[in-house]
N, CA, C and O atoms as a Tripos MOL2 file, in Angstrom:
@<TRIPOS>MOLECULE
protein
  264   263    66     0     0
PROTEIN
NO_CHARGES

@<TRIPOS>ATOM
      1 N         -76.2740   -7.7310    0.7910 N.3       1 UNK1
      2 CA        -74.8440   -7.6520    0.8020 C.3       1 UNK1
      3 C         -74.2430   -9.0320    0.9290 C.2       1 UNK1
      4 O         -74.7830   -9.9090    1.6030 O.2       1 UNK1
      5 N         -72.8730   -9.2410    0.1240 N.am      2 UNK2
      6 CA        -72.3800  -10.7190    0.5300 C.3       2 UNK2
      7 C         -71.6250  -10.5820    1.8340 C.2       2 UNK2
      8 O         -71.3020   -9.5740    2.4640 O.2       2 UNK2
      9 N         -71.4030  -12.0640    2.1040 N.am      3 UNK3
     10 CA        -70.5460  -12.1840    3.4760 C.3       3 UNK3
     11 C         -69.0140  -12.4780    2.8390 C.2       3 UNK3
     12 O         -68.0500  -12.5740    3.5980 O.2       3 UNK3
     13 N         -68.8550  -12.6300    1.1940 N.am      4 UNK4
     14 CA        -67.6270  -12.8930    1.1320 C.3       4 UNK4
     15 C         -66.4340  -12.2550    1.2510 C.2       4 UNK4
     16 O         -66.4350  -11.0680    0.9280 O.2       4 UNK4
     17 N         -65.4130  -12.7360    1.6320 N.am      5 UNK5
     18 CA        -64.3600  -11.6710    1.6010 C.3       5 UNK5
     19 C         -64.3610  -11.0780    0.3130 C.2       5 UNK5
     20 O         -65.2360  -11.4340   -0.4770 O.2       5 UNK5
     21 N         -62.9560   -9.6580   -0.2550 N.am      6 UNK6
     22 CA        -63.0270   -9.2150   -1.2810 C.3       6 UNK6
     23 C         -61.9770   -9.3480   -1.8980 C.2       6 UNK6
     24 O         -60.8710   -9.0460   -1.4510 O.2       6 UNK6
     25 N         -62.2950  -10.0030   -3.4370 N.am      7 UNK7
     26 CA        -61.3960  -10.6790   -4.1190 C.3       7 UNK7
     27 C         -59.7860   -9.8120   -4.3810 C.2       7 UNK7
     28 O         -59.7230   -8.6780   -4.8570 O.2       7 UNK7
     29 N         -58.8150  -10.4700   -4.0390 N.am      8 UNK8
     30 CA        -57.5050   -9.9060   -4.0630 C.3       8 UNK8
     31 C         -57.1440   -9.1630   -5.2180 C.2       8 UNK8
     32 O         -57.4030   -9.9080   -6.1630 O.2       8 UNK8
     33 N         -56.6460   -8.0020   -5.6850 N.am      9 UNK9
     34 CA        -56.0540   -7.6390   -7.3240 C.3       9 UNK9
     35 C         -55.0170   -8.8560   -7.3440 C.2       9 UNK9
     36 O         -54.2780   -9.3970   -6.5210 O.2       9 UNK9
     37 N         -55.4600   -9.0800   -9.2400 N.am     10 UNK10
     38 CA        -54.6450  -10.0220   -9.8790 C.3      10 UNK10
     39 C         -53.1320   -9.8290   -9.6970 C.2      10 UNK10
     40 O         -53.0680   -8.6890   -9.2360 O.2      10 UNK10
     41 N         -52.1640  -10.1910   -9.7760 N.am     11 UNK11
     42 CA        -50.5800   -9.6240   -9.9880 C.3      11 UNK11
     43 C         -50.2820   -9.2180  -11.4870 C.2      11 UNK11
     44 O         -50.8000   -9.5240  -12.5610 O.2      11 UNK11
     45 N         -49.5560   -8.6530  -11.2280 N.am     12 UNK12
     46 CA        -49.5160   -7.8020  -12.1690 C.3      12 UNK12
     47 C         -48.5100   -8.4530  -13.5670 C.2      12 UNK12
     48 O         -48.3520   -8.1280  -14.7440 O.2      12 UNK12
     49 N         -47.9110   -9.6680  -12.5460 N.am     13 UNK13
     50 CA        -47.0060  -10.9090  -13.6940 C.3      13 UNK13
     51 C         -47.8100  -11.5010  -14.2750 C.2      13 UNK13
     52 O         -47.4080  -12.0900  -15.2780 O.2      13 UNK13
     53 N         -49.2360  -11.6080  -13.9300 N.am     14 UNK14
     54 CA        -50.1690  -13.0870  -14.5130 C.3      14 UNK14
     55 C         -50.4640  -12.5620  -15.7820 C.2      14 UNK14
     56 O         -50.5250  -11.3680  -16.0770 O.2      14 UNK14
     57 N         -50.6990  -13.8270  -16.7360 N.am     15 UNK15
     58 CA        -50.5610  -13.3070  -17.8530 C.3      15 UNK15
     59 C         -52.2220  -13.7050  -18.1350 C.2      15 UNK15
     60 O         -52.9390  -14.6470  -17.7990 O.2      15 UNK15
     61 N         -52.4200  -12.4520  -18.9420 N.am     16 UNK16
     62 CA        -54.1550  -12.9740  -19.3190 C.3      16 UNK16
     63 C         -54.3510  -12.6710  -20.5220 C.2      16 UNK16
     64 O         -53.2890  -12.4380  -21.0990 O.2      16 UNK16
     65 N         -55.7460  -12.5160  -21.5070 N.am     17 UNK17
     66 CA        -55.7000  -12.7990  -22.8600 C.3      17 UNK17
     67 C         -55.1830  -11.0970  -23.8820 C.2      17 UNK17
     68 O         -54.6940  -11.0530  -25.0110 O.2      17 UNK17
     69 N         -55.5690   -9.7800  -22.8470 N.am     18 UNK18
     70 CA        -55.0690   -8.7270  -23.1570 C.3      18 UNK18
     71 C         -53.4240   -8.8830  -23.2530 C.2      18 UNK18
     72 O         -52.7870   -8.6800  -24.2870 O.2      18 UNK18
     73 N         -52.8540   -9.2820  -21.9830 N.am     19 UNK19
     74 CA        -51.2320   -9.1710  -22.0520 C.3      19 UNK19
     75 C         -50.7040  -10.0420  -23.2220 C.2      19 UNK19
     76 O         -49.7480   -9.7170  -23.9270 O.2      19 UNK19
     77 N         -51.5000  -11.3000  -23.3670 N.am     20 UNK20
     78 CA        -50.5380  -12.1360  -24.0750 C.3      20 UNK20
     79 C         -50.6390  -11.4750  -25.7930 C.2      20 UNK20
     80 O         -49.7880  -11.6830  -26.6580 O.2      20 UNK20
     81 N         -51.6250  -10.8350  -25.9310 N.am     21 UNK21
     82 CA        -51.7220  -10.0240  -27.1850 C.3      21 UNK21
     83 C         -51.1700   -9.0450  -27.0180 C.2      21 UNK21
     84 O         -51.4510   -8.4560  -28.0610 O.2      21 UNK21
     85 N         -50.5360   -8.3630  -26.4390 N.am     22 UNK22
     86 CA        -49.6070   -7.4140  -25.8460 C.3      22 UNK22
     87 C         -47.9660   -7.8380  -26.1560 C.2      22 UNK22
     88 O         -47.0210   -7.1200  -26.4840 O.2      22 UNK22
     89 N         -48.0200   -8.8670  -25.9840 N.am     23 UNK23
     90 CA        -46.7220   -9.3970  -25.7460 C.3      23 UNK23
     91 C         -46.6680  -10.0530  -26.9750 C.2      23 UNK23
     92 O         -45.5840   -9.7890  -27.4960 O.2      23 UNK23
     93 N         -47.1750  -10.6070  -27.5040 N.am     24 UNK24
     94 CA        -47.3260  -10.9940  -29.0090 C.3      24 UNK24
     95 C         -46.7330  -10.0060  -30.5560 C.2      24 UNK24
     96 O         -46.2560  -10.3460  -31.6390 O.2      24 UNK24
     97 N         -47.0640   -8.7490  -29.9530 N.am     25 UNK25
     98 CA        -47.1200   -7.9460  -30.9010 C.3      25 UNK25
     99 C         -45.9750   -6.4350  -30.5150 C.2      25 UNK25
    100 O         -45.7210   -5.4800  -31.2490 O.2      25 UNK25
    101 N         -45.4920   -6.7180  -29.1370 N.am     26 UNK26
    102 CA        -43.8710   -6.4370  -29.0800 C.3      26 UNK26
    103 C         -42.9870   -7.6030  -29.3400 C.2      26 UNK26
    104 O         -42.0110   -7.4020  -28.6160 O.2      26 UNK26
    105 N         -42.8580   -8.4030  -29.8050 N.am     27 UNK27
    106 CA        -42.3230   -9.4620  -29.9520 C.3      27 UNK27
    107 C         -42.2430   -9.1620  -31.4250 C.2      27 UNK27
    108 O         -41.1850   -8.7690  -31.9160 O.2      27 UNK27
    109 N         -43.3170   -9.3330  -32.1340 N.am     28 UNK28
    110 CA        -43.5520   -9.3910  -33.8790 C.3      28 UNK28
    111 C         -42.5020   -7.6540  -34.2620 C.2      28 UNK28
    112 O         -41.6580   -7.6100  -35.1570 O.2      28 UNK28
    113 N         -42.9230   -6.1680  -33.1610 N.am     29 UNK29
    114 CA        -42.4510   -5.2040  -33.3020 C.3      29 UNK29
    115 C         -40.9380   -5.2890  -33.3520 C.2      29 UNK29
    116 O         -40.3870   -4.7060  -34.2860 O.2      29 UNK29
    117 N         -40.0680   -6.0470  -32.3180 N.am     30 UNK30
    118 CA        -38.9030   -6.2680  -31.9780 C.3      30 UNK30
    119 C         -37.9380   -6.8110  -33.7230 C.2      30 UNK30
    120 O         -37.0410   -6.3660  -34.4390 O.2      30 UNK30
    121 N         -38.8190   -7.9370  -33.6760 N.am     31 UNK31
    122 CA        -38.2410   -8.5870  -35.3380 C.3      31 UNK31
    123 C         -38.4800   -7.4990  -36.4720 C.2      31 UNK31
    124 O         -37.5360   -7.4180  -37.2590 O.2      31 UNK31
    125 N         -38.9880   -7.0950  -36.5880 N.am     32 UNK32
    126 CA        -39.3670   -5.7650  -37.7600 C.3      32 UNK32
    127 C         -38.3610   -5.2140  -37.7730 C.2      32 UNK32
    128 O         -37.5830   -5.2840  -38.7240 O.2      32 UNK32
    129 N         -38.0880   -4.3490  -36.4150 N.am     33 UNK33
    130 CA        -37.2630   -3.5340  -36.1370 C.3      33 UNK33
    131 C         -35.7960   -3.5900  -36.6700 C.2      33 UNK33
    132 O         -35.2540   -2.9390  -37.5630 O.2      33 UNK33
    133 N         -35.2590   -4.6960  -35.7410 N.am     34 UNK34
    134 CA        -34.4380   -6.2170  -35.8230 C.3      34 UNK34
    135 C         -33.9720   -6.0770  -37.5640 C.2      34 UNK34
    136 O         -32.9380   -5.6610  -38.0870 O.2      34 UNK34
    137 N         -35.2960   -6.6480  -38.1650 N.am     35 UNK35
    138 CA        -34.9610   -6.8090  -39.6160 C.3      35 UNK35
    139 C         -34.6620   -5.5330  -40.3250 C.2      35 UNK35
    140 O         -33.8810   -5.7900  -41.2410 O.2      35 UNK35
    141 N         -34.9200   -4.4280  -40.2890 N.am     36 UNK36
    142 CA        -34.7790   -3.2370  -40.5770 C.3      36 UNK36
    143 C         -33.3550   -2.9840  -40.5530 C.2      36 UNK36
    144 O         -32.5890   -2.9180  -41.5140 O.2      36 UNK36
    145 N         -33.1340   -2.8650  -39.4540 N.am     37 UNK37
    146 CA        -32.0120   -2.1150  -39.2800 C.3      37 UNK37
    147 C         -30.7040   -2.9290  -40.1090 C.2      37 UNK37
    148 O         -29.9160   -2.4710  -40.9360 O.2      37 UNK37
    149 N         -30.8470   -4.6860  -39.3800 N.am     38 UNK38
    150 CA        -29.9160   -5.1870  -40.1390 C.3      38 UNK38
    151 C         -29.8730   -4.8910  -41.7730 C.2      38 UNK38
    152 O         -28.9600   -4.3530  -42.3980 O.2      38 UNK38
    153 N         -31.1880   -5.4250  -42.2960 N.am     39 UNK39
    154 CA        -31.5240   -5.0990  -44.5520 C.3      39 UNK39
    155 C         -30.5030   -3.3700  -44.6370 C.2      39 UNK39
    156 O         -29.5810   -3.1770  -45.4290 O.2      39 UNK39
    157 N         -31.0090   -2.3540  -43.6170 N.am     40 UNK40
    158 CA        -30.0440   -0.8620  -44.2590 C.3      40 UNK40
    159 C         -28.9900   -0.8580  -43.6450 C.2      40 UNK40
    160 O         -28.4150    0.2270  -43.7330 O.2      40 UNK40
    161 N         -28.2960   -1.8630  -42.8490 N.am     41 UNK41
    162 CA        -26.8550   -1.6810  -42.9650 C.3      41 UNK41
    163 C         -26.2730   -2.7310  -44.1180 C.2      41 UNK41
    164 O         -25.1760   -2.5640  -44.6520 O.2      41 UNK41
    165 N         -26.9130   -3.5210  -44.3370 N.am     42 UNK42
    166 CA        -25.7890   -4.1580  -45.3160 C.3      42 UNK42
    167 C         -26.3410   -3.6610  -47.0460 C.2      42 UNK42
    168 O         -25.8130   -4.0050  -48.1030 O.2      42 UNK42
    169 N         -27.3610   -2.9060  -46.8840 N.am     43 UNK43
    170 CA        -27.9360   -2.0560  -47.9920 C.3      43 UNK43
    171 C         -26.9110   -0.5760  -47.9930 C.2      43 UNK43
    172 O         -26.3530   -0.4190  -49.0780 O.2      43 UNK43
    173 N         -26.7400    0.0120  -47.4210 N.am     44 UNK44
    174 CA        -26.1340    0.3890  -46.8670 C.3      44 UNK44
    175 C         -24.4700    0.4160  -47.1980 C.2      44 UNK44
    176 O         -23.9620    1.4700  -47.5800 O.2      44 UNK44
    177 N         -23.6530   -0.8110  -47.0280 N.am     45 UNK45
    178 CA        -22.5750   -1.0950  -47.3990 C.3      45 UNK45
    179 C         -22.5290   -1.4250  -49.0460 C.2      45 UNK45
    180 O         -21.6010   -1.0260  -49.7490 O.2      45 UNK45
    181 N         -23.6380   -2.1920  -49.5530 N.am     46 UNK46
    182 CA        -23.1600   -2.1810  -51.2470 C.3      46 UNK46
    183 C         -23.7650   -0.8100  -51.5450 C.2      46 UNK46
    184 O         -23.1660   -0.6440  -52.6080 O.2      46 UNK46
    185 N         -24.4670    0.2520  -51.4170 N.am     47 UNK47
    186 CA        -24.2130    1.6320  -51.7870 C.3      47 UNK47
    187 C         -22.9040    1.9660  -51.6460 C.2      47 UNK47
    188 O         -22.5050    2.4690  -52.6960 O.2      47 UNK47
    189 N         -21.9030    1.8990  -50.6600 N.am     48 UNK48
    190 CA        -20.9510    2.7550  -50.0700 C.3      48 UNK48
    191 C         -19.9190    1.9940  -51.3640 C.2      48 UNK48
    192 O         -19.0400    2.6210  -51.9550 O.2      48 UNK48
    193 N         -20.2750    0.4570  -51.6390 N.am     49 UNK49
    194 CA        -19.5880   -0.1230  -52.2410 C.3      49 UNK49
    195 C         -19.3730   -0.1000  -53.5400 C.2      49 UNK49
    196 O         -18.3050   -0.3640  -54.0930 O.2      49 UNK49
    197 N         -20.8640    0.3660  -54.2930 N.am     50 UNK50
    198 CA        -20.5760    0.5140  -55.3950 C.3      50 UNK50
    199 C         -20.2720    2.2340  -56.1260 C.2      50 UNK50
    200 O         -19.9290    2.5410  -57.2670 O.2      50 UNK50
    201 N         -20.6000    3.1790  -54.8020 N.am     51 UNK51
    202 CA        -20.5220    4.8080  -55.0120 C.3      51 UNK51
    203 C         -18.3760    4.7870  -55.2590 C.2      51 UNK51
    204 O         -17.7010    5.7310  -55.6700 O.2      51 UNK51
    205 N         -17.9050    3.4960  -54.8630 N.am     52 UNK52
    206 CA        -16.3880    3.5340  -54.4550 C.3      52 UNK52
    207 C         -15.9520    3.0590  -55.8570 C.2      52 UNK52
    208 O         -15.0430    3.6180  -56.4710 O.2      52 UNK52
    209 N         -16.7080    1.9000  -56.3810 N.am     53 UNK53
    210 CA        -16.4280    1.3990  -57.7990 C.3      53 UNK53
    211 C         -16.7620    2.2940  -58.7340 C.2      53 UNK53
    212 O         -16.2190    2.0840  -59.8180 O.2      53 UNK53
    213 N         -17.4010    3.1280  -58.6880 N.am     54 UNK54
    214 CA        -17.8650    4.0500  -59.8230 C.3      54 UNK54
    215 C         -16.8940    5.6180  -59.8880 C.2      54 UNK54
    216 O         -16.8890    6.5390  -60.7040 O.2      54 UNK54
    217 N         -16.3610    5.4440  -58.9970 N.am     55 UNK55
    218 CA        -15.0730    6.6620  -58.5930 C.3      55 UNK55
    219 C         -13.9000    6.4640  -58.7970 C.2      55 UNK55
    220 O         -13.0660    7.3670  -58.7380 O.2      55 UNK55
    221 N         -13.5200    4.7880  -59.1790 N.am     56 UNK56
    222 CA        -12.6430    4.1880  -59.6980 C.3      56 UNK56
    223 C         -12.6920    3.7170  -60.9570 C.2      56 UNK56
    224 O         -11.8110    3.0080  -61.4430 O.2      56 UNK56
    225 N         -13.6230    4.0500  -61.4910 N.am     57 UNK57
    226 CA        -13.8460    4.1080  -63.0250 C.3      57 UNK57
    227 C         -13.4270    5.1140  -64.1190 C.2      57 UNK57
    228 O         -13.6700    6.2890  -63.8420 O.2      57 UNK57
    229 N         -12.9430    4.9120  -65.1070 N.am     58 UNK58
    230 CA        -12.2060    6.4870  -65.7510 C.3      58 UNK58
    231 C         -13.9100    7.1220  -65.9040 C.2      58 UNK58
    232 O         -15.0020    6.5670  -65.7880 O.2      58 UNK58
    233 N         -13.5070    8.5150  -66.2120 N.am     59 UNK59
    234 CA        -14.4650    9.5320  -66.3970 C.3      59 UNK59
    235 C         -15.1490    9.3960  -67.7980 C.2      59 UNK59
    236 O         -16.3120    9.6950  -68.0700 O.2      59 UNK59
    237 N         -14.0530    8.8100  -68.7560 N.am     60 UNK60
    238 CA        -14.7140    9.0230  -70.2210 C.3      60 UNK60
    239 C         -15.4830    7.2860  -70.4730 C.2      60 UNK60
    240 O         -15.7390    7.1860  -71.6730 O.2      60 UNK60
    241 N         -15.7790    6.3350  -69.9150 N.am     61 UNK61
    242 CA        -16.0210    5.0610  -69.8170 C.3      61 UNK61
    243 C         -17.0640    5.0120  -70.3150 C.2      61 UNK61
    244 O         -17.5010    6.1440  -70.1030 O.2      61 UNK61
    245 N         -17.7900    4.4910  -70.8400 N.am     62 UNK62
    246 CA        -19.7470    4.2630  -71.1760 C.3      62 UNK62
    247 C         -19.9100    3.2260  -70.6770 C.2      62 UNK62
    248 O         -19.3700    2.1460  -70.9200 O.2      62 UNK62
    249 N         -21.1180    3.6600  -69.5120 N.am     63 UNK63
    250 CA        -21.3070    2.2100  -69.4280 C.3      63 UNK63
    251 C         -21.7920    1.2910  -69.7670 C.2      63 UNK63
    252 O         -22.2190    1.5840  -70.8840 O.2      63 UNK63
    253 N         -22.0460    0.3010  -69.5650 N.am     64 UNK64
    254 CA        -22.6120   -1.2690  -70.3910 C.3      64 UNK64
    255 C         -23.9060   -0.8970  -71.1030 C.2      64 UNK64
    256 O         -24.6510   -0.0660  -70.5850 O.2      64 UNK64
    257 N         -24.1660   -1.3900  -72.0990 N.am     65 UNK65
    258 CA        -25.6090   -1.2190  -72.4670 C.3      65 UNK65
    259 C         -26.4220   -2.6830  -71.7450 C.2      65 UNK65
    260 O         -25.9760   -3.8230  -71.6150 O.2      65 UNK65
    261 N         -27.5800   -2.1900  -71.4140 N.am     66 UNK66
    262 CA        -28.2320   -3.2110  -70.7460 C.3      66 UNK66
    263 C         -29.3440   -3.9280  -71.9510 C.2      66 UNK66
    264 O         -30.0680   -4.8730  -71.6380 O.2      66 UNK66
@<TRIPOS>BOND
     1     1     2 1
     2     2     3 1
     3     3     4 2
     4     3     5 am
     5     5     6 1
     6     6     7 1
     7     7     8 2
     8     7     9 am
     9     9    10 1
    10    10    11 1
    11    11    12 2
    12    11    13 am
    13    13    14 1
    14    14    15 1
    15    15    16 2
    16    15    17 am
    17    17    18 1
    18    18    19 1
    19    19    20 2
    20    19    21 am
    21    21    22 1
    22    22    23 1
    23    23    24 2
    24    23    25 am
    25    25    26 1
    26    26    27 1
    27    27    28 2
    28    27    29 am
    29    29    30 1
    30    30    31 1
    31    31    32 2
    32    31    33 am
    33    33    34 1
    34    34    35 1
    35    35    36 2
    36    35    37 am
    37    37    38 1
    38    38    39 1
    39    39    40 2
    40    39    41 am
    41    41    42 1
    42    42    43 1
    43    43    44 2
    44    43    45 am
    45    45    46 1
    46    46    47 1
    47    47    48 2
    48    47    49 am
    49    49    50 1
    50    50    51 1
    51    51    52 2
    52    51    53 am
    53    53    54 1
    54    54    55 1
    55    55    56 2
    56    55    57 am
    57    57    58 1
    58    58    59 1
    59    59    60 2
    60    59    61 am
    61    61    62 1
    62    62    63 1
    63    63    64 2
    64    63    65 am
    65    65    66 1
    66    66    67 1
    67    67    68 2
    68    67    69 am
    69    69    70 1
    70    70    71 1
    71    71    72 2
    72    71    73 am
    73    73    74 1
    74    74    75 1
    75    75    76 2
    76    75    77 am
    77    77    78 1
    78    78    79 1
    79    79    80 2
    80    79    81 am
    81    81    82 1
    82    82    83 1
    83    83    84 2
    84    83    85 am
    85    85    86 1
    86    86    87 1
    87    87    88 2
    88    87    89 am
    89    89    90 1
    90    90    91 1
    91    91    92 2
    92    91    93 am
    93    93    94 1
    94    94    95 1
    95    95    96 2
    96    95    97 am
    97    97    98 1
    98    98    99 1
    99    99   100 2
   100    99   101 am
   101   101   102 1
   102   102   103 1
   103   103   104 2
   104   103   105 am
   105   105   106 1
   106   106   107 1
   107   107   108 2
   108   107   109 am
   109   109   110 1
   110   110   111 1
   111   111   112 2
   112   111   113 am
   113   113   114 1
   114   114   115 1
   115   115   116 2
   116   115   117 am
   117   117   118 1
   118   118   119 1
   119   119   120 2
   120   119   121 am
   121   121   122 1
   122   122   123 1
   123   123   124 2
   124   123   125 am
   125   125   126 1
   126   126   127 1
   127   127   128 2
   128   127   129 am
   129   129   130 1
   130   130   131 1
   131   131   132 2
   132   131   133 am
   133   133   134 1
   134   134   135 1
   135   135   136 2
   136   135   137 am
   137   137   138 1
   138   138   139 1
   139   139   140 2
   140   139   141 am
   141   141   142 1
   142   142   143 1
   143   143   144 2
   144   143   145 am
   145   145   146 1
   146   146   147 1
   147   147   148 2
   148   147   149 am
   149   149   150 1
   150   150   151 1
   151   151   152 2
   152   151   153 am
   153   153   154 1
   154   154   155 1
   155   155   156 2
   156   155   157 am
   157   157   158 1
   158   158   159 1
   159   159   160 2
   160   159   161 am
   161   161   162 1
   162   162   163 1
   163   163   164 2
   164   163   165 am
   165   165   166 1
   166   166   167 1
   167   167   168 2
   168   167   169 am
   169   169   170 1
   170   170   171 1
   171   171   172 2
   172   171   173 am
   173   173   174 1
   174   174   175 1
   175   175   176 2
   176   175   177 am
   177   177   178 1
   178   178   179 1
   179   179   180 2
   180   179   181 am
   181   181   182 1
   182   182   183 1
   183   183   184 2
   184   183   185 am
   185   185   186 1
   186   186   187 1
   187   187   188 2
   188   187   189 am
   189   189   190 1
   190   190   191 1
   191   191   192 2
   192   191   193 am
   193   193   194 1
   194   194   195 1
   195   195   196 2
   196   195   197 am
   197   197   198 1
   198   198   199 1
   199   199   200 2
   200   199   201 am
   201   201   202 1
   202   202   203 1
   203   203   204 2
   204   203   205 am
   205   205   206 1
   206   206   207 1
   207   207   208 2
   208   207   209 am
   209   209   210 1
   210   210   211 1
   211   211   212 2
   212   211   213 am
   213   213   214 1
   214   214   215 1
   215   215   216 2
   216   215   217 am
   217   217   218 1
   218   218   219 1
   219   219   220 2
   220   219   221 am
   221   221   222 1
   222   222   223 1
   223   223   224 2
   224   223   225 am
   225   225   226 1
   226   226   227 1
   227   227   228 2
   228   227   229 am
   229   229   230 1
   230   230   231 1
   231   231   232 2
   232   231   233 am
   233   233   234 1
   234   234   235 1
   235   235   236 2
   236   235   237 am
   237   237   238 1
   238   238   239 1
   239   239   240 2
   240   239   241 am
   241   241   242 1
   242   242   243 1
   243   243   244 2
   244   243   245 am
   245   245   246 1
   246   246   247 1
   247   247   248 2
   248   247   249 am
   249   249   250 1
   250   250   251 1
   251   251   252 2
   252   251   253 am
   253   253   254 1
   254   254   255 1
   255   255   256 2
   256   255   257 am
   257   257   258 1
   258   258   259 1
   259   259   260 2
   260   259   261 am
   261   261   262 1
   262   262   263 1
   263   263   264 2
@<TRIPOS>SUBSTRUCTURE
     1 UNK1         2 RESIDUE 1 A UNK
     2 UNK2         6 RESIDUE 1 A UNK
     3 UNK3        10 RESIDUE 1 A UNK
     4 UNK4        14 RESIDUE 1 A UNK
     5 UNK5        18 RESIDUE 1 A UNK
     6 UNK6        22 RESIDUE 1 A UNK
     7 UNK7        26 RESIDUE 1 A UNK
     8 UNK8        30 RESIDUE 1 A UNK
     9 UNK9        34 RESIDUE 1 A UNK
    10 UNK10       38 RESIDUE 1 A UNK
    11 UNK11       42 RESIDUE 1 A UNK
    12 UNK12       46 RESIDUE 1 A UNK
    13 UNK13       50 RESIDUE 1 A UNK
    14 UNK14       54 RESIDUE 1 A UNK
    15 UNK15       58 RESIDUE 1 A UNK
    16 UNK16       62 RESIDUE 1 A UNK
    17 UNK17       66 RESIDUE 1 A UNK
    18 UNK18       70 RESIDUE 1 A UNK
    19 UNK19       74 RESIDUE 1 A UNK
    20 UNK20       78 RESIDUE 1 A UNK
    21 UNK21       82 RESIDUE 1 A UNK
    22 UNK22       86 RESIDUE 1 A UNK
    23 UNK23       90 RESIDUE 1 A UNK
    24 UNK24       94 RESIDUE 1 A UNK
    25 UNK25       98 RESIDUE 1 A UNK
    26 UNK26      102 RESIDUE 1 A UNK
    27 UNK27      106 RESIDUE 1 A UNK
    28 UNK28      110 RESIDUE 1 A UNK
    29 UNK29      114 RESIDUE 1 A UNK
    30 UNK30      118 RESIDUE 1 A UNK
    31 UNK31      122 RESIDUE 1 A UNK
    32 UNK32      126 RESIDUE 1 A UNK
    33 UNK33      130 RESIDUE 1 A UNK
    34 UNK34      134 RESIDUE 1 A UNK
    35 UNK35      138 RESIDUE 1 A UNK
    36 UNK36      142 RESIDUE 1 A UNK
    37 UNK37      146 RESIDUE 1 A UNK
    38 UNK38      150 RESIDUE 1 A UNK
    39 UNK39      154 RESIDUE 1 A UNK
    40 UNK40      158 RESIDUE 1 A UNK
    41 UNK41      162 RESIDUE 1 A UNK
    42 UNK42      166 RESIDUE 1 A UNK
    43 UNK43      170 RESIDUE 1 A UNK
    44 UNK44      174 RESIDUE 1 A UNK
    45 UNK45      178 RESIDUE 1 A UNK
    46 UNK46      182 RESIDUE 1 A UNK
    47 UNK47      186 RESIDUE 1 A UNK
    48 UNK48      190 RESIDUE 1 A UNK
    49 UNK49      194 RESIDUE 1 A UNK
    50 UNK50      198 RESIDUE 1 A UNK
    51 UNK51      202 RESIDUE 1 A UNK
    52 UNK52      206 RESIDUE 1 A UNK
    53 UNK53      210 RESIDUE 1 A UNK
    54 UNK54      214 RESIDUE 1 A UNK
    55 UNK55      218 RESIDUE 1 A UNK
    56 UNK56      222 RESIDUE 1 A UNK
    57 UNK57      226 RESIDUE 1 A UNK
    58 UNK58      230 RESIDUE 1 A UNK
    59 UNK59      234 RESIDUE 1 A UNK
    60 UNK60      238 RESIDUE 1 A UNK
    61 UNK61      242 RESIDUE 1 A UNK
    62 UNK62      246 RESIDUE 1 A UNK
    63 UNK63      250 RESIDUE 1 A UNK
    64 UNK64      254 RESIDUE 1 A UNK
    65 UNK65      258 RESIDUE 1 A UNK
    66 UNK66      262 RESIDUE 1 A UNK
């Protein structure tokens, strides 16, 4: 048997090589997210924008040939 005392639990703030890959990859999750949401709202607004231009167009119109 040892005579040493018994080693303290780590805290639970310290950062070690599991957390920091932890924290790495809510971080990368956050920006995704982040980017998402912002790309379908302003995706989002030129739908709303062009469903408004096309309702303001006469009915008998052709449109452009491409």
């Amino acid at each position: 048997m040892s005579t040493e005392p018994p080693k303290p639990p780590d805290s639970p703030w310290r950062l070690n090589g599991s957390r920091i890959v932890l924290l790495i990859l809510g971080v990368l999750m956050l920006a995704y997210i982040i980017a998402a949401f912002s790309g379908s709202l302003s995706n989002y607004q030129q739908v709303k924008e062009g469903a408004q231009d096309q309702k303001a167009q006469p009915a008998d119109a052709t449109p452009p040939a491409n």
